[in-house]
C-alpha distance (Angstrom), angle and dihedral (degrees) to the residues before:
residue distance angle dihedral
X1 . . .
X2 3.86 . .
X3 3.75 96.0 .
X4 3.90 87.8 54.0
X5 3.51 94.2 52.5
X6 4.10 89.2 47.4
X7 3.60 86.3 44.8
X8 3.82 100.9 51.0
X9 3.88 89.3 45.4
X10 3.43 90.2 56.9
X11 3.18 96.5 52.5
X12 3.71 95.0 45.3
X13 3.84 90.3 54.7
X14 3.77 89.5 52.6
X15 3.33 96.8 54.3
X16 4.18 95.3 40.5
X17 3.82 77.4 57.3
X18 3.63 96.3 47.7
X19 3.68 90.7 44.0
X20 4.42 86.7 48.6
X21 4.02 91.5 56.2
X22 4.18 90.9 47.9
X23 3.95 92.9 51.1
X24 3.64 89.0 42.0
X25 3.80 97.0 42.7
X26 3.89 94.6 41.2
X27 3.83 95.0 47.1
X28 3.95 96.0 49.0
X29 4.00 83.9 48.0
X30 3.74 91.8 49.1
X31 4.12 91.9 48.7
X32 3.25 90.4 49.2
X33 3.91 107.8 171.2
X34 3.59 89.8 -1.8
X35 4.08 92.7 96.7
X36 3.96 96.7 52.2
X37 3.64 94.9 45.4
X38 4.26 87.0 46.4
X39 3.54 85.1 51.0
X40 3.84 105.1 45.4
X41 4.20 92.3 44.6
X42 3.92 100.2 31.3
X43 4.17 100.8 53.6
X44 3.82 95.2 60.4
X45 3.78 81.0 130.3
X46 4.03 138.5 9.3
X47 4.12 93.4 -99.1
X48 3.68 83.6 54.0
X49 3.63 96.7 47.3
X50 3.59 89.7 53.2
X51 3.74 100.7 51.5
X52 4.24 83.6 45.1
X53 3.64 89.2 51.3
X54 3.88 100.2 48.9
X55 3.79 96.1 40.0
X56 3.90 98.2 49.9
X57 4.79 87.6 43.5
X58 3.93 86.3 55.6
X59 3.77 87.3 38.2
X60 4.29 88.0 54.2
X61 3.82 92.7 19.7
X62 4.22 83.1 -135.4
X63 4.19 117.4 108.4
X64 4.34 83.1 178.2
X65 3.71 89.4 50.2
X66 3.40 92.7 47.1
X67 3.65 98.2 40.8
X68 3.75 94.9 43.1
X69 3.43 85.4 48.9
X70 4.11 92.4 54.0
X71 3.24 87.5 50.0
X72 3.43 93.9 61.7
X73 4.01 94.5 46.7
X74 4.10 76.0 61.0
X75 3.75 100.0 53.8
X76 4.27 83.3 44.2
X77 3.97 96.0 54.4
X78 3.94 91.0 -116.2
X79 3.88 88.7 115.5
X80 3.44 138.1 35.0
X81 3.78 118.3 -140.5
X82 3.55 91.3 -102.8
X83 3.57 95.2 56.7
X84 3.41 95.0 46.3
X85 3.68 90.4 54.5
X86 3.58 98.7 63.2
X87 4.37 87.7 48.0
X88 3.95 85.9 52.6
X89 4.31 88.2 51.5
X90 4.06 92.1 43.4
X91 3.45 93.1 49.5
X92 3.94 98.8 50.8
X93 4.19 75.6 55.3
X94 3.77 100.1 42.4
X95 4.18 86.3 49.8
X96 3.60 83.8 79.5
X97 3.24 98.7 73.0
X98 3.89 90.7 81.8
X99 3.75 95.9 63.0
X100 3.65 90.4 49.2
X101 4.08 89.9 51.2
X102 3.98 87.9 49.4
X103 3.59 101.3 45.0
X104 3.75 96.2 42.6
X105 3.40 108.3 36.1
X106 4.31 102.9 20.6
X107 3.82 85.7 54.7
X108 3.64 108.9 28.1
X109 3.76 99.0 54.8
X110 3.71 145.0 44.2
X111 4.01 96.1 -81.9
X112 3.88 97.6 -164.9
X113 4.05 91.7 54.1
X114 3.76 84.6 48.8
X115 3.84 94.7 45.3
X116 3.62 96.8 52.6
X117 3.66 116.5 54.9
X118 3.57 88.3 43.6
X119 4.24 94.2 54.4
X120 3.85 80.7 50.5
X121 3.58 105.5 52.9
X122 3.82 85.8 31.6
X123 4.12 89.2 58.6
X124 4.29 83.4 43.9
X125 3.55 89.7 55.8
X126 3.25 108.2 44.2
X127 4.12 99.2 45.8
X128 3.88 100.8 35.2
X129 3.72 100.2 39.7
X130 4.26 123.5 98.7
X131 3.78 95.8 -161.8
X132 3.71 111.4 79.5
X133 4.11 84.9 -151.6
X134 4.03 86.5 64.1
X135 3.54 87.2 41.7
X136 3.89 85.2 59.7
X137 3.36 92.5 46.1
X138 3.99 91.6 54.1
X139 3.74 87.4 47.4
X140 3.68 95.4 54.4
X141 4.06 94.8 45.2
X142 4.12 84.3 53.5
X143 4.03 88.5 51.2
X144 3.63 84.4 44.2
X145 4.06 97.5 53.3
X146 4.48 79.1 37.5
X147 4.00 81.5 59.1
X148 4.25 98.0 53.3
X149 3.55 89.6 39.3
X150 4.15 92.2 47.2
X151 3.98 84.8 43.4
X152 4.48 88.7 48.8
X153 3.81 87.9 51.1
X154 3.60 98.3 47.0
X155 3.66 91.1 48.0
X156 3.63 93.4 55.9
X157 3.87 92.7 49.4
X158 3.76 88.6 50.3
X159 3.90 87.8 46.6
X160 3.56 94.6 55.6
X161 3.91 87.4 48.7
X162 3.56 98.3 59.6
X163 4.02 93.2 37.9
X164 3.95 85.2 53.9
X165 4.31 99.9 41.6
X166 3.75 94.4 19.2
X167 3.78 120.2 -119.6
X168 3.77 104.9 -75.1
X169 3.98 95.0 73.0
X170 3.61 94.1 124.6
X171 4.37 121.6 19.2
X172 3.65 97.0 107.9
X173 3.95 100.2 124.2
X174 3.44 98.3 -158.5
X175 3.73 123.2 150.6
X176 3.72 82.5 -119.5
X177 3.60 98.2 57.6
X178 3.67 89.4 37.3
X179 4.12 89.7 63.4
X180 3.97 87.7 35.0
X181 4.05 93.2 66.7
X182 4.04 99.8 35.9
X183 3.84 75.9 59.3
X184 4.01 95.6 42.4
X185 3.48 81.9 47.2
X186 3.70 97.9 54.4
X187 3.33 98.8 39.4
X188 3.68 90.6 52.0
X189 3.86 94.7 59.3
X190 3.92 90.5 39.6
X191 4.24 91.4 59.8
X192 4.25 93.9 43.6
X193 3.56 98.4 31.7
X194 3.65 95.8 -129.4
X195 3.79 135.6 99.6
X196 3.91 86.7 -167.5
X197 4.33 90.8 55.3
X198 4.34 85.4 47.8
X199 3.85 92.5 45.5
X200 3.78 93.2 46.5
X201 3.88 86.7 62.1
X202 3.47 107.8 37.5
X203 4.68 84.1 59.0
X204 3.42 84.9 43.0
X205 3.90 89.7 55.1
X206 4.24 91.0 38.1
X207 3.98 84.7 47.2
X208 3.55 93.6 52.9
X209 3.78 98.6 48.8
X210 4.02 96.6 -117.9
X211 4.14 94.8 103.2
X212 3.69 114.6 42.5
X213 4.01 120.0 -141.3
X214 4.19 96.9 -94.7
X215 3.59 91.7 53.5
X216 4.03 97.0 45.7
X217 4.09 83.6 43.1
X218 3.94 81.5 62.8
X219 3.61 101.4 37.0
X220 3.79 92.4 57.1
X221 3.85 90.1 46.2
X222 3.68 82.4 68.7
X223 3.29 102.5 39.2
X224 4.24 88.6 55.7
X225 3.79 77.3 48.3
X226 4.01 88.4 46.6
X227 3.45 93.7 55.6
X228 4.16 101.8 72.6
X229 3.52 84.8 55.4
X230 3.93 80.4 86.9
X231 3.94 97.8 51.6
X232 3.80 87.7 44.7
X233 4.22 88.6 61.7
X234 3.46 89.0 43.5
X235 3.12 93.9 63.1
X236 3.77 118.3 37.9
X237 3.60 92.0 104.4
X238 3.37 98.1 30.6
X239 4.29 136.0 106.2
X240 3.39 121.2 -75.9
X241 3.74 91.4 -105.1
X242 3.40 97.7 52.7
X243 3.84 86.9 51.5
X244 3.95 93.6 50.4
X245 3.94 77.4 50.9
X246 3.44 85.3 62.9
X247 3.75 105.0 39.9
X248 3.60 91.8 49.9
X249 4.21 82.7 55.1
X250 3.74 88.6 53.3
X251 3.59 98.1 54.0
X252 3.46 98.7 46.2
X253 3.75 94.3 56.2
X254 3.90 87.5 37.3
X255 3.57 98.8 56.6
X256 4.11 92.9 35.9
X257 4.02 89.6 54.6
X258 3.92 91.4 49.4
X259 3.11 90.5 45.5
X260 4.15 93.6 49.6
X261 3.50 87.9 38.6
X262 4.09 94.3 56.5
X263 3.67 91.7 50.2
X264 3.63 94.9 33.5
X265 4.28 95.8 127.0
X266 3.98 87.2 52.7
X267 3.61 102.8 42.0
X268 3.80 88.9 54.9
X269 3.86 88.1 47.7
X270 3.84 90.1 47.9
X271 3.88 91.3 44.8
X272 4.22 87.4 50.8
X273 3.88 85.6 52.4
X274 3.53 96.5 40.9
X275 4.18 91.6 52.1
X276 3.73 87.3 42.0
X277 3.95 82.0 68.0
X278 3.82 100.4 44.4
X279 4.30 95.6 37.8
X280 3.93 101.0 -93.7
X281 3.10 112.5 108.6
X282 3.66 103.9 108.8
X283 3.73 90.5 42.1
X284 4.17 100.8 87.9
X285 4.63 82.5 -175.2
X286 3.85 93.2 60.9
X287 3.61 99.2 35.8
X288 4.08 88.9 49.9
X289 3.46 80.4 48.6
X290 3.76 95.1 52.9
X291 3.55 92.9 42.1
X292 4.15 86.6 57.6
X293 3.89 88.8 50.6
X294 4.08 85.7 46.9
X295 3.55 102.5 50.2
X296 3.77 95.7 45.0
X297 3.93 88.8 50.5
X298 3.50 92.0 54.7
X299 3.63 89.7 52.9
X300 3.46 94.4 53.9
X301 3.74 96.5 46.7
X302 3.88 87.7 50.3
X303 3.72 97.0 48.2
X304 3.73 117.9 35.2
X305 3.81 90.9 76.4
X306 3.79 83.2 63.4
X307 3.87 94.5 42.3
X308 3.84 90.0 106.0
X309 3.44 95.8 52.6
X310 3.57 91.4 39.8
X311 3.88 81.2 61.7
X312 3.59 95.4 48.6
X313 3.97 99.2 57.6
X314 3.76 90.3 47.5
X315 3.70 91.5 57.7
X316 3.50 90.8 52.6
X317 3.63 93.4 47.6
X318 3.99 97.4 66.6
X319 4.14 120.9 40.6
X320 3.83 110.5 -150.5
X321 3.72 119.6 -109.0
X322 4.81 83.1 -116.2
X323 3.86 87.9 141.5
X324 3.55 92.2 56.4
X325 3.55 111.7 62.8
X326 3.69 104.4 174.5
X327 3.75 86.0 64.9
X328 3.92 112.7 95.5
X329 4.06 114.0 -131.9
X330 4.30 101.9 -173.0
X331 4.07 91.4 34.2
X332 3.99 117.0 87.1
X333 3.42 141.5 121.8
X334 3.99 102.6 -90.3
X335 3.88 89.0 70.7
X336 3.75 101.9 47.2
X337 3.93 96.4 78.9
X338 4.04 81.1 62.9
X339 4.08 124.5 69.3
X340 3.77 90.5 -165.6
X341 3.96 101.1 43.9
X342 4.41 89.4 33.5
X343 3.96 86.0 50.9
X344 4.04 97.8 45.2
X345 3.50 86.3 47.6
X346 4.36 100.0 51.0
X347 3.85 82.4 45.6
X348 3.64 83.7 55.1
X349 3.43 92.4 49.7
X350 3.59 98.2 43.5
X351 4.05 89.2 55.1
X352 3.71 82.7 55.7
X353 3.72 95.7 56.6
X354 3.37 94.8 39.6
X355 3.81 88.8 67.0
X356 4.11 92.2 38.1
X357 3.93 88.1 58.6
X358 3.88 90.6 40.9
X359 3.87 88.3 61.2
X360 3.29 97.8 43.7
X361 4.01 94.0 53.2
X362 3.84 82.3 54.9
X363 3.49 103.6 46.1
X364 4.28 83.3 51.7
X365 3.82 97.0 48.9
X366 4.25 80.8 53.9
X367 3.90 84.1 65.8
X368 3.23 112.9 168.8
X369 4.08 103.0 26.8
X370 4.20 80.9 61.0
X371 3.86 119.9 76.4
X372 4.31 104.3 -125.8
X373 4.26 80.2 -132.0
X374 3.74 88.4 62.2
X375 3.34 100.0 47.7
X376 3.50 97.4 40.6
X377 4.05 90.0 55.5
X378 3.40 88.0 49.6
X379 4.15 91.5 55.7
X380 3.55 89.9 47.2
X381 3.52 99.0 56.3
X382 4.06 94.4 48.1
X383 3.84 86.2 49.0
X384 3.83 86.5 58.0
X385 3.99 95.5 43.0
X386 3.84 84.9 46.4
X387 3.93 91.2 52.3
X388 4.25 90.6 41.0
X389 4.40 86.9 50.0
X390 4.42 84.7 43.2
X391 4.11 88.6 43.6
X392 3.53 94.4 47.9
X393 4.20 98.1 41.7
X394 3.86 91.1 47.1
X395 4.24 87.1 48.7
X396 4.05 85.0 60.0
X397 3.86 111.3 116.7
X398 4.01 99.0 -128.7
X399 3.57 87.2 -160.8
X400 3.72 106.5 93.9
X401 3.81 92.8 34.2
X402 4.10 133.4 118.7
X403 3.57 117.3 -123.8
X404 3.90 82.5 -107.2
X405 3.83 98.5 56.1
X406 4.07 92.7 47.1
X407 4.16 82.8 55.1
X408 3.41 96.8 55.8
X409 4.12 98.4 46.2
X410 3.88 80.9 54.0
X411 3.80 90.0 51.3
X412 4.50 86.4 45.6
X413 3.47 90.1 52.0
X414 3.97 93.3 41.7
X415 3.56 89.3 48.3
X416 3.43 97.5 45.0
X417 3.97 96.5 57.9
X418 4.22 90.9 40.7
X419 4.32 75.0 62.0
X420 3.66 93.4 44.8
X421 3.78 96.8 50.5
X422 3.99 82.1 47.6
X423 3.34 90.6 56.8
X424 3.96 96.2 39.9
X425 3.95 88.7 55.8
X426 3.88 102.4 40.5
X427 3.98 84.5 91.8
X428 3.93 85.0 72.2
X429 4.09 92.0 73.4
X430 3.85 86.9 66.6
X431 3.93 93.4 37.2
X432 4.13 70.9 63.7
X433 3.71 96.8 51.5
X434 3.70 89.8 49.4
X435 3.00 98.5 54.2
X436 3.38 100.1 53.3
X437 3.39 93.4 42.8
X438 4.25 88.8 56.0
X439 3.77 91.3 45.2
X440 4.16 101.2 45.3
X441 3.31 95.4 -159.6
X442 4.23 113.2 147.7
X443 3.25 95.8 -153.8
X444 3.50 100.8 47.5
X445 4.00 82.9 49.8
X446 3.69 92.1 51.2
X447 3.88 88.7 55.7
X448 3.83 99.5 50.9
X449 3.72 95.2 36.9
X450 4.35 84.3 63.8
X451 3.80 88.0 42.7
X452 3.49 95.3 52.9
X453 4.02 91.4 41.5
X454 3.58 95.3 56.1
X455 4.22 93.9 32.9
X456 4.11 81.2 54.7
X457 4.15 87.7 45.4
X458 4.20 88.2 54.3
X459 3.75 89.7 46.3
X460 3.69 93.6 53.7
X461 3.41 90.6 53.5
X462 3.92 98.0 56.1
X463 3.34 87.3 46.0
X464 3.66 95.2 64.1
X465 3.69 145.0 77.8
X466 3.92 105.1 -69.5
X467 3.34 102.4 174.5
X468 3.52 98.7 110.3
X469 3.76 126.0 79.0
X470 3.71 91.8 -131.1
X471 3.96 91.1 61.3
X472 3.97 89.1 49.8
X473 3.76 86.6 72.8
X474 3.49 97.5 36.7
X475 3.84 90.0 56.3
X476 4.25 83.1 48.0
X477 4.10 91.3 57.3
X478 3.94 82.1 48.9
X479 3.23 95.1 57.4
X480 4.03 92.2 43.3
X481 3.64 83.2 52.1
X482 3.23 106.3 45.7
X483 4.56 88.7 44.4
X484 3.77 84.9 58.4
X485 3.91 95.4 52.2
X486 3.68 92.8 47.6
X487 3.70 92.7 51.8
X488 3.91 92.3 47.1
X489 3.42 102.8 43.1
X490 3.97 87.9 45.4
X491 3.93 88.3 50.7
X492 4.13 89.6 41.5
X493 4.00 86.9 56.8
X494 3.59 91.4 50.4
X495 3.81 95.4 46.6
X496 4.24 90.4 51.0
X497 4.20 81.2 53.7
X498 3.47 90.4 49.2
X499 3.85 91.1 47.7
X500 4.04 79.9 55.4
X501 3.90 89.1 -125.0
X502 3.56 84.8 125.7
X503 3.38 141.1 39.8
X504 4.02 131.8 -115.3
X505 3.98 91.4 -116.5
X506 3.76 92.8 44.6
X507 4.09 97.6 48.3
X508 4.28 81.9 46.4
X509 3.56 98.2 56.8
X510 4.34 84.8 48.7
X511 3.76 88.6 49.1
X512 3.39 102.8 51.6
X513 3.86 87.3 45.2
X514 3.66 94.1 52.0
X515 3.66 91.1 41.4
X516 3.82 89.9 53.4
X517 3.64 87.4 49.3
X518 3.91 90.4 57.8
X519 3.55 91.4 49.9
X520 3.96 92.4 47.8
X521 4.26 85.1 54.8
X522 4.31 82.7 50.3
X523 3.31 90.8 61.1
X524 3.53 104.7 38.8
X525 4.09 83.2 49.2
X526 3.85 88.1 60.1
X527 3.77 97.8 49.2
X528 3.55 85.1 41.4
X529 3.83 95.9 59.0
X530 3.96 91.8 49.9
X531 4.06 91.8 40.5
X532 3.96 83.2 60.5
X533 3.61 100.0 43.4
X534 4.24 78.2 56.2
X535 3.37 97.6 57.0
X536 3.58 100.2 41.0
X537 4.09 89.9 51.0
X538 4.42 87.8 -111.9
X539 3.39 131.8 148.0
X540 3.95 111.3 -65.1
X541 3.38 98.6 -125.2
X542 3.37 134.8 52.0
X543 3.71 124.5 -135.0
X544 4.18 102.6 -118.1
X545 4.05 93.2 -118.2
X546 3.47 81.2 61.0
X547 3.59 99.7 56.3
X548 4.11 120.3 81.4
X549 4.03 89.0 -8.0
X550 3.82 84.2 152.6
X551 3.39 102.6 46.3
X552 3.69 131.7 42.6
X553 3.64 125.4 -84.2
X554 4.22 137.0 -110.1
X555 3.91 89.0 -94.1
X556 3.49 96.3 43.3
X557 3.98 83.4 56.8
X558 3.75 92.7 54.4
X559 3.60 92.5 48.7
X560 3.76 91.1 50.3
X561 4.00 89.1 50.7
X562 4.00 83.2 46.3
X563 3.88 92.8 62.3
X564 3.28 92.5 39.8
């Protein structure tokens, strides 16, 4: 008899977890962009945060989804860690929601009559709708009939329990039992994952008579505690702001559980008064369920005040990986599940490049005043960040994105290799110096010195802010400039051959460099064009006449190199 009842409550928990993921997963596919944009105009401040937090957890009835999720927004630049913050308290709050849904409606009404209409219109929805947004909503309503029928089952297994051990199994308020179910509790959300799937059994337990109140007060202390346990795998591997993400979590439900744990005898005495007021008090599920909603509201009064400081010791707590540049900072795996949030943050990444391979074109073109091992470190490690942004772009499901998104992971991985063949040919500015050097020739110096003055002037200009309208047509007279140079110090090399001071091998080694060197300013044009179209919130990519209008094209290169 006792390994039926085990058996039927574990089966009961797997399918109220089952039934958790499809309610989540349908409603976050039936929002669509509705959470992002909640999230980037509701957190202008902590307060807000909060309220965003709790409403959109009771909307997806997930606090790690949610919070996984934030942290993501993080690692993309959408929120600051501030912001995020405030999500990561409103969520511990809006989490309660669940226990009130369970203890209200799984044992106040007729759970099969509940269960059944909404499998049915679930199954409806799911296979005869177009819209993949309906078809989330028809995949939620099955997870939702999943949930009454997970709740029915686990009631019966708790039922037999108590008919089988009688209903006083566990009342002893001991200090020992006390500290024995905030660590059943834990441990219970730490093996399912879910907060939700431990709460769900400890009412069932307090409904049924076999766990009285004190003890279910302290075994959903630690399953709020439980619950970071989530964040914290997350983000092992993770950036360091996705892991200050996740220390801020664990504080918060820390602090909040010592807290609740420390007052434990008079919460549960103020929750009894409290349900007195609003009709409960006989019901042990909804008060529990109160006393979940109670404890975390507390904790959230206590410790947004302190959210900024909060902040501030997590930052300290983690360095960021600046001396190694090949190592991504906005790309990890807690944004990948999400085309929005995995997009913001390659764009992010790209920017980031960009700027990388923008330095090291300058710190070439100085030439001699660089050490080659420097600068060839430095190349190596923007190859490898451009091969980490290309790995994780061409990883990206395409399935579940818009037209749109798919565009602009082309343009990342476009813009990415336009960097990488910058980075590849930046070696050709010293190939310049060498030569020069080998041939000591002063006006052949003369010439490449200019070239390299007014090729270091265009870079500059990429490499700044150009936002502005004004710098568009400053970065146009660079390119004018730097055209003009090109031409004349290719026709200057030509003339010193024809004046026979030097030799066809020696003026074909220069023109190959300098011709490399116009291809490396190509390239950097073209991720230029799609870098500014990012920062000014355009169209990701460019149309092709729009590309390198001012400056000669890849063919045109070739036939130079041709007649040379």
């Amino acid at each position: 008899m006792i390994w039926e009842i085990i058996i039927n409550a574990a089966g009961g928990l797997a399918l109220f977890m089952m039934a958790m993921t499809m309610m989540t997963d349908g409603l976050k596919l039936f929002a669509g962009n509705a959470l992002k944009s909640i999230l980037q105009h509701w957190t202008s401040n902590v307060y807000r945060g909060v309220l965003s937090g709790a409403l959109i957890t009771g909307f997806v009835q997930s606090s790690s989804a949610v919070t996984v999720a934030t942290i993501g927004f993080v690692n993309a630049g959408i929120l600051t860690l501030h912001q995020a913050i405030g999500v990561v308290f409103g969520a511990n709050l809006g989490t309660t929601v669940t226990g009130w849904l369970v203890s209200i409606m799984g044992f106040g009404f007729n759970i099969e009559a509940l269960a059944m209409p909404l499998l049915a219109i679930g199954v409806i929805l799911n296979y005869a709708a177009m819209a993949k947004r309906y078809q989330g909503l028809g995949h939620f309503l099955l997870g939702l009939g999943l949930f009454f029928l997970a709740l029915s089952i686990l009631k019966s297994s708790f039922s037999g329990i108590s008919d089988n051990f009688g209903n006083e199994l566990f009342r002893a308020n001991d200090i020992t039992n006390t500290w024995l179910f905030v660590f059943f509790g834990f441990i219970l959300t730490a093996f399912t994952q879910s907060s939700s799937a431990a709460i769900a059994i400890i009412l069932t337990g307090v409904s049924e008579g076999i766990i009285g109140i004190n003890l279910a007060a302290a075994a959903v202390i630690g399953a709020n505690i439980g619950t970071t346990t989530t964040t914290v795998f997350a983000t092992l591997h993770a950036t360091a702001n996705a892991r200050r993400v996740a220390v801020c979590h664990v504080a918060f439900n820390v602090i909040t559980g010592i807290i609740a744990l420390a007052m434990l005898p008079l919460f549960v005495l103020a929750v009894s008064e409290l349900g007195h007021l609003i009709g409960v008090k006989d019901q042990p599920a909804p008060l529990l369920a109160l006393f979940h909603t109670s404890f975390n509201l507390v904790g959230v009064i206590l410790l947004v005040p302190f959210s900024r400081r909060i902040g501030e010791i997590a930052e300290k707590m983690f360095v960021t990986q600046e001396e190694s540049l090949s190592h991504p900072q906005f790309l990890d795996k807690t944004v990948r599940q999400a085309p929005i949030l995995a997009i913001a943050a390659l764009w992010n990444e790209l920017d980031r490049l960009y700027n990388l391979t923008c330095e090291l074109v300058l710190m070439a073109i100085a030439g001699r005043s660089k050490s080659a091992g420097i600068v060839k470190r430095h190349a190596e490690a923007i190859i490898s960040l451009g091969k980490s942004i290309n790995e994780f772009a061409t990883g990206l499901s395409m399935e579940n994105m818009t037209r749109e998104q798919a565009e602009e992971l082309t343009s990342t991985i476009r813009t990415s290799r336009y960097l990488e063949d910058v980075t590849r040919m930046a070696h050709e500015f010293y190939s310049l110096f060498q030569s020069a050097d080998e041939i000591n020739n002063e006006e052949c110096t003369a010439l490449l010195e200019q070239y390299l003055k007014v090729t270091e002037n265009t870079v500059n200009i990429f490499f700044s802010d150009n936002s502005e309208q004004a710098q568009k047509d400053v970065k146009l007279q660079a390119l004018t400039d730097y055209q003009k140079a090109y031409q004349d110090t290719k026709e200057g090399l030509l003339q010193i051959t024809i004046k026979r001071h030097l030799s066809v091998d020696e003026i074909d080694e220069l023109l190959d460099s300098l011709s490399h060197s116009r291809r490396l300013i190509q390239q950097l044009l073209k991720a230029d064009s799609r870098i500014h179209r990012l920062r000014n919130g355009e169209a990701a990519e460019p149309k092709d006449q729009d590309i390198n209008e001012d400056i000669k094209g890849d063919e045109e290169t070739a036939s130079d190199a041709g007649e040379i």
